[in-house]
C-alpha positions as CSV (number, residue, x, y, z in Angstrom):
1,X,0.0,0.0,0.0
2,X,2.3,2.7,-1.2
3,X,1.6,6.3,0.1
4,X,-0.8,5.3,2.8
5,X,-0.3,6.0,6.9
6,X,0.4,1.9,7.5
7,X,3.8,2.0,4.8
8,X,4.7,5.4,6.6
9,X,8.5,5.3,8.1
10,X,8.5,7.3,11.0
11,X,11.9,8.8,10.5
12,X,10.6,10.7,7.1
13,X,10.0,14.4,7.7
14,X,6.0,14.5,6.2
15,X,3.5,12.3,7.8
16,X,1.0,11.6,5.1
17,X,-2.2,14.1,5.0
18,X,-4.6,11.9,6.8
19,X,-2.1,11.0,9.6
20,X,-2.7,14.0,12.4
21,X,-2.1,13.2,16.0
22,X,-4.2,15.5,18.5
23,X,-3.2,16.9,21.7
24,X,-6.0,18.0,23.5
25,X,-6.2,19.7,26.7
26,X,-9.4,20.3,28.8
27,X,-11.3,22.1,31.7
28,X,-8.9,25.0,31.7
29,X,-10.7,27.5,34.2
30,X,-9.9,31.0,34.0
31,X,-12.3,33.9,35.4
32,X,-13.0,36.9,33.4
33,X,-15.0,40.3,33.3
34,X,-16.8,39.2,30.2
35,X,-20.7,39.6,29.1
36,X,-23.4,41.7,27.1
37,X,-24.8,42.7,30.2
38,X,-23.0,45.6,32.2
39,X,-23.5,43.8,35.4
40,X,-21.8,40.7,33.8
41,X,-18.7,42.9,33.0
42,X,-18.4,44.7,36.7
43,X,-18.4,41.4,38.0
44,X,-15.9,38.4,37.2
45,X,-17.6,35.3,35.9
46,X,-15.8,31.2,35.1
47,X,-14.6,30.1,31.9
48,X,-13.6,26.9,31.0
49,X,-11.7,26.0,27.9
50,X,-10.7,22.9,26.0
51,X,-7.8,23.2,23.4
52,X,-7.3,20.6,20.9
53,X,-4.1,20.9,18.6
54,X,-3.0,18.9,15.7
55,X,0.2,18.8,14.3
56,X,2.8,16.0,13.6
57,X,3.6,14.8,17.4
58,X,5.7,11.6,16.9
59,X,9.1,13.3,16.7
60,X,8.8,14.7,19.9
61,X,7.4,11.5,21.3
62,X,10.4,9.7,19.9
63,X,13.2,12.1,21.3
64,X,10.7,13.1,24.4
65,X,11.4,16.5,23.7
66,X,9.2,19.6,24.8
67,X,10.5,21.8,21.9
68,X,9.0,19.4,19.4
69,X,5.4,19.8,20.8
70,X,2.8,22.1,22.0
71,X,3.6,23.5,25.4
72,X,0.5,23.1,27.7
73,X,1.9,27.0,29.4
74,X,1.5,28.7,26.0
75,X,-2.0,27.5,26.1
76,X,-2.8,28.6,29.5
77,X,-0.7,31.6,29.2
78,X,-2.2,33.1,26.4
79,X,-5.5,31.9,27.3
80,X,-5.0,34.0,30.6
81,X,-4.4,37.2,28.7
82,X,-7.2,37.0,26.3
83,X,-9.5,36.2,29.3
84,X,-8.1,39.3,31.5
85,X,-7.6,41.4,29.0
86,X,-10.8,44.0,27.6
87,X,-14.4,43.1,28.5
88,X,-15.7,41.5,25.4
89,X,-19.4,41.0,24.9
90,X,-19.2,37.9,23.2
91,X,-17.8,34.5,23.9
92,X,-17.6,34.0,20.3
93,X,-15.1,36.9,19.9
94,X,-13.2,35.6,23.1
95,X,-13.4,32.3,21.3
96,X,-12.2,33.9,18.1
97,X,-9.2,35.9,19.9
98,X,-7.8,32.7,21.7
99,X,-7.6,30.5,19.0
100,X,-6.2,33.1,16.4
101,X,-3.7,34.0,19.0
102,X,-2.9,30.1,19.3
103,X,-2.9,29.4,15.6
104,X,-0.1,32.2,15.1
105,X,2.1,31.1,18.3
106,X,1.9,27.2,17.7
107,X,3.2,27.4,13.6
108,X,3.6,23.8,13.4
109,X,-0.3,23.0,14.1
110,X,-2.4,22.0,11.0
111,X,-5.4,22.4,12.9
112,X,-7.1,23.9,15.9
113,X,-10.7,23.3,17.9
114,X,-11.1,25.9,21.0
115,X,-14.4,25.1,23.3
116,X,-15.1,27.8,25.0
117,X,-17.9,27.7,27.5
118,X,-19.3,30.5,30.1
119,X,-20.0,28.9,33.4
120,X,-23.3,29.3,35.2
121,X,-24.8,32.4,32.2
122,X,-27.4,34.7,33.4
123,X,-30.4,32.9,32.3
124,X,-33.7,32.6,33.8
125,X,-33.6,29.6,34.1
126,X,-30.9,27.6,36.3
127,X,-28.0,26.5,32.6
128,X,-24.8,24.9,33.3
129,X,-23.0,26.9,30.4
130,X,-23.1,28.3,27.3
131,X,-20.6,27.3,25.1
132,X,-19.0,28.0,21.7
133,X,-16.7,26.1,19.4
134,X,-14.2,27.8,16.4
135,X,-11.9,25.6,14.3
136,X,-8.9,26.9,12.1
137,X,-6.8,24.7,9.7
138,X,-3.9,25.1,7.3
């Protein structure tokens, strides 16, 4: 089976197309003063955030080297400044800002799913979260 992800040799450079491995990270919790309602904004309110990255991962699990991968810090790290940074209205555009941040830092990623969901929204009626997902690829 020439060109398929079975005859792959691991010490070639290019995994074939379909071969992606996924790191995934989940339940990061970060507060924030984020809402379309100005009470929302004066107050902080609970994120929570799942990351998945995909990239070509098996060099770094061959030489168990941090370089080679995606660094769980940069995640939370820039997840942090997105999330304390200027009031948004939208958890789509805090979505939006994360994982275009992400995409730019983390050049070696072919794609990207951010979850990001609001804890506990304003709602009349008791809602464990309202959540958003945004995916980019190369």
């Amino acid at each position: 089976m020439s060109g398929s992800s079975e005859s792959w040799n691991r010490k070639s450079k290019s995994p074939p197309s379909e071969l992606v491995d996924l790191l995934r990270i989940k339940s990061i919790r970060i507060e924030g003063s984020h809402g379309y309602y100005e009470e929302e904004r004066l107050q902080k309110n609970l994120f929570e955030l799942d990351v998945e990255i995909g990239g070509f991962l098996r060099e770094a699990a061959d030489s168990d080297d941090l370089t080679l991968t995606f660094n769980y810090e940069k995640v939370v790290q820039v997840a942090e400044e997105v999330l304390s940074g200027p009031s948004r209205h939208l958890i789509e555009t805090l979505c939006m800002e994360i994982g275009d941040s992400l995409f730019r830092e983390f050049s070696a990623a072919s794609t990207l799913v951010v979850t990001l969901r609001k804890l506990n929204p304003p709602l009349s009626r008791p809602t464990h979260c309202a959540e958003i997902e945004m995916r980019w690829q190369r």
